[in-house]
N, C-alpha and C positions, 0 to 999 in steps of 0.2 A: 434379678440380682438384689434388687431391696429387700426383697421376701426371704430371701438366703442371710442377707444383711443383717438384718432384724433377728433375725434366729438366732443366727450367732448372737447377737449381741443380747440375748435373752437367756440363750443359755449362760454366756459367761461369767466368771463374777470377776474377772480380774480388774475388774476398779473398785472393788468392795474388799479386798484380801484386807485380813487384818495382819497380816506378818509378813517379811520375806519370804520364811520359808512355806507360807500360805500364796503365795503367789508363784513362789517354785514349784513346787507340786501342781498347780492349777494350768501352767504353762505347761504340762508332761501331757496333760490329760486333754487339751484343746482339741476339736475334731479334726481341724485342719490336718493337724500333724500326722493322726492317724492316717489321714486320704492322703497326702503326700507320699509317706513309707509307700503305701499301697500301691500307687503311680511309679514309686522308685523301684518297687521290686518286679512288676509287672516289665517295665526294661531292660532291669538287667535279668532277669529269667527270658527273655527274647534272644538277649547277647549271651545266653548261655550260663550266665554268673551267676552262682547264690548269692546275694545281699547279705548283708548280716550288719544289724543293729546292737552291737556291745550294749553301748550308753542305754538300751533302751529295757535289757537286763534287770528284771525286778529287785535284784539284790544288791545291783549298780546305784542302783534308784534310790532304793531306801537307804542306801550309803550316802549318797551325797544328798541326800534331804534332810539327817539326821547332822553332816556338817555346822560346825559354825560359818557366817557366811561369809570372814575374815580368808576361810582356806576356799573360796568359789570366787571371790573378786576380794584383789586387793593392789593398792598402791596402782588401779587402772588398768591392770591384768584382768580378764577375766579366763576361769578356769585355771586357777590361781595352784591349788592342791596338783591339779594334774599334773601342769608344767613341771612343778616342783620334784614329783617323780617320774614322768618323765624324761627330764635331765641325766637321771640316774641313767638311762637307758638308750640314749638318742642323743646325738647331737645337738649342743646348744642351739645352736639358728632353726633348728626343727622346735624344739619343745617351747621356745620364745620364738616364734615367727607371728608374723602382725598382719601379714596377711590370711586372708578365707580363700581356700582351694575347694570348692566344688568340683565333686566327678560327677555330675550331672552335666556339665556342659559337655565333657570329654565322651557322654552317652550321646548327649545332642549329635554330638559331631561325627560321631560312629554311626549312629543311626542314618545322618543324613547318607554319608556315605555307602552304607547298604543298599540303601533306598533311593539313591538320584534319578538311577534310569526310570524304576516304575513312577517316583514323584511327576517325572515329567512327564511320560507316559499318561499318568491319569487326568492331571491338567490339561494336556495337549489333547487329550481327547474329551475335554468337557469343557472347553471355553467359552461355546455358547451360553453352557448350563450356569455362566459365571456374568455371563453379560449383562444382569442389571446388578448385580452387586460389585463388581471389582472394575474399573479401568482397564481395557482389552493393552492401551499401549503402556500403560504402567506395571503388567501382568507379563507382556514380553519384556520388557525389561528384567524383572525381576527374575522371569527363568533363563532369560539369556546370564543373567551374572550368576544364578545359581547352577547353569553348565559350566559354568569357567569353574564354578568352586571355591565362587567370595562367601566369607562364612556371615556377613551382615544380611545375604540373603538365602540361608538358610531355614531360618525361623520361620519369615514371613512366607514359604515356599509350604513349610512345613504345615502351617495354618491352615493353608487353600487346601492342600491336598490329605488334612484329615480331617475337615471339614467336606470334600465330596465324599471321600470313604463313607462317614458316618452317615451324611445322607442317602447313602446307595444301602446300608443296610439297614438304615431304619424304613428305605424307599419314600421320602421323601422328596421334596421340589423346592426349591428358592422360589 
């Protein structure tokens, strides 16, 4: 993780930008963001879904880079321009809503649900394989609430059991 760490922070220059709109741009182009889409699309093409990144539209791009940065934040708004026409088309409480709605959780949450029987399946069939790293009574715990279908042990269910997957095809050992 430091070696990842460092990289990044050698590639970037976003503490060297000499502009906003030099740091706007430099934030489109970060690796992260790349591997992220990639992650995003790779689940919803499992759940059948084509993904689709507007914002991410080369002509979208050069649109709002060429912005004054009055219409991208203003008055504490950010995405200032959008809203603005947006309204035009959307219900006020949509186009000004202050909340962040991720559908990656709602992928989380479909996913889990796809997958509960084999999650537990794969676990329950490799506890041993889990015995020096994970707490055996903390592990039933965790799948006993993740059979009821508490979504706080989703995640951590979700861990274990793409963490044996990957080691089963790389054929590795804890």
């Amino acid at each position: 993780v430091d070696e990842r760490w460092d990289e990044y922070k050698r590639q970037s220059t976003l503490g060297y930008c000499p502009s906003l709109r030099h740091a706007h741009a430099e934030r489109i182009v970060v690796p992260y963001l790349t591997a992220a889409i990639e992650r995003y699309n790779r689940i919803a093409s499992y759940c059948g879904i084509e993904a689709r990144q507007p914002f991410h539209d080369k002509r979208v791009i050069e649109h709002c880079l060429s912005l004054p940065w009055q219409q991208k934040a203003h008055n504490g708004w950010m995405k200032y321009g959008l809203r603005n026409v947006l309204q035009r088309v959307a219900p006020v409480e949509v186009a000004w809503r202050t909340e962040f709605d991720s559908i990656m959780w709602k992928f989380g949450t479909a996913w889990n649900e796809l997958n509960r029987q084999k999650n537990i399946a794969v676990i329950s069939n490799q506890r041993e394989r889990l015995a020096g790293v994970i707490e055996q009574k903390q592990l039933d715990q965790m799948l006993s609430r993740y059979e009821r279908g508490e979504t706080e042990a989703q995640q951590p269910i979700w861990n274990v059991a793409t963490l044996l997957n990957w080691l089963d095809r790389h054929q590795l050992e804890i």
